[in-house]
N, C-alpha and C positions, 0 to 999 in steps of 0.2 A: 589499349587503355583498360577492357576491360579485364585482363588476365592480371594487370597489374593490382587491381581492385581485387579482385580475387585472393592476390596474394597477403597484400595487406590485411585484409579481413581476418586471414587466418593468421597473421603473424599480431596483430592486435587480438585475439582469440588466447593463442599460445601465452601473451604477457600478462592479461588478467587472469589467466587459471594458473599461472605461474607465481604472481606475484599474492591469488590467493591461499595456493596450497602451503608457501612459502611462510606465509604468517600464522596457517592454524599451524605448521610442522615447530613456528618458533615459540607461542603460547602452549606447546602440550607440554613443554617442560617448563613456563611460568607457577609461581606459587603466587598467593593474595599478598599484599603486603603485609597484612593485620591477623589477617584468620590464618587457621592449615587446613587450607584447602587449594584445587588447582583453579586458574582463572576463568578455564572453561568450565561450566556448569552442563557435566554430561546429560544428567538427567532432564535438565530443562529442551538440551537439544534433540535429546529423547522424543521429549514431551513435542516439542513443535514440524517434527519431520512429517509426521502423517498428514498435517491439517496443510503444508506446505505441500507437499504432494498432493492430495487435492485440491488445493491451489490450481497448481499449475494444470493438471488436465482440467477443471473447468474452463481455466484460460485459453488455453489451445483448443480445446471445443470451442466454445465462443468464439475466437477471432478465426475458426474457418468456416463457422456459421453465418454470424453477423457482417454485415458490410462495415467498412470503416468511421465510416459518421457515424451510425449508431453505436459500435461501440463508444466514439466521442462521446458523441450524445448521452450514454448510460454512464459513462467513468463521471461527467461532470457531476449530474443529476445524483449521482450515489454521495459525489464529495460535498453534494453541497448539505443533501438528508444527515450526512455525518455528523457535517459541523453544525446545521441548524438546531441538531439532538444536542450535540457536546454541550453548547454553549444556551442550550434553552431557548433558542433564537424564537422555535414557532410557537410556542406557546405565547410569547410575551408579543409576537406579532396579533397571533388571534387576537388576543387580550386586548391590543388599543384599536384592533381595528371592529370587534365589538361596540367597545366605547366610543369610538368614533360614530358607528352606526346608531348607535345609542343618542348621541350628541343631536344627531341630523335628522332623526326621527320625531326629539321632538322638539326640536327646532318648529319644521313641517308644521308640527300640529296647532 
């Protein structure tokens, strides 16, 4: 069983490199529809190769450093810092839980 996992692995390996090399080899000769230009934007893939290679080796450091919970643990805590910035979340949480504090103090008094 498991030679045959083995196998599969790399025959599902073989069809996504295949079916990706396959689509940039059919967009190198796309043009825009509108503009004249081609559809890939070399210089933006320029632009994004270095910070994606470091990417990846912070990754692969990371995941033979850290144990697997923590990395859980940090992927979540990062997505949530993301979205709570994106969307303004924690400020406008300070903000009523302030007034809340606000409310109940002098309530109190």
């Amino acid at each position: 069983m498991g030679e045959f996992c083995i196998f599969l692995f790399f025959f599902v390996e073989g069809m996504i490199t295949g079916g990706a090399g396959a689509t940039v080899f059919y967009n190198l000769r796309q043009r825009h529809p509108t503009l004249d230009m081609p559809v890939i934007d070399y210089d933006l893939a320029l632009l994004f190769q270095p910070m994606l290679m470091l990417g990846i080796s912070i990754g692969v450091a990371f995941n033979v450093i850290f144990p697997d919970w923590m990395l859980t643990t940090l992927l979540i805590v990062v997505f949530i810092g993301m979205n709570c910035l994106r969307l303004n979340l924690c400020s406008s949480f300070f903000f009523f839980a302030y007034l809340s504090y606000d409310v109940v103090w002098t309530l109190d008094v």
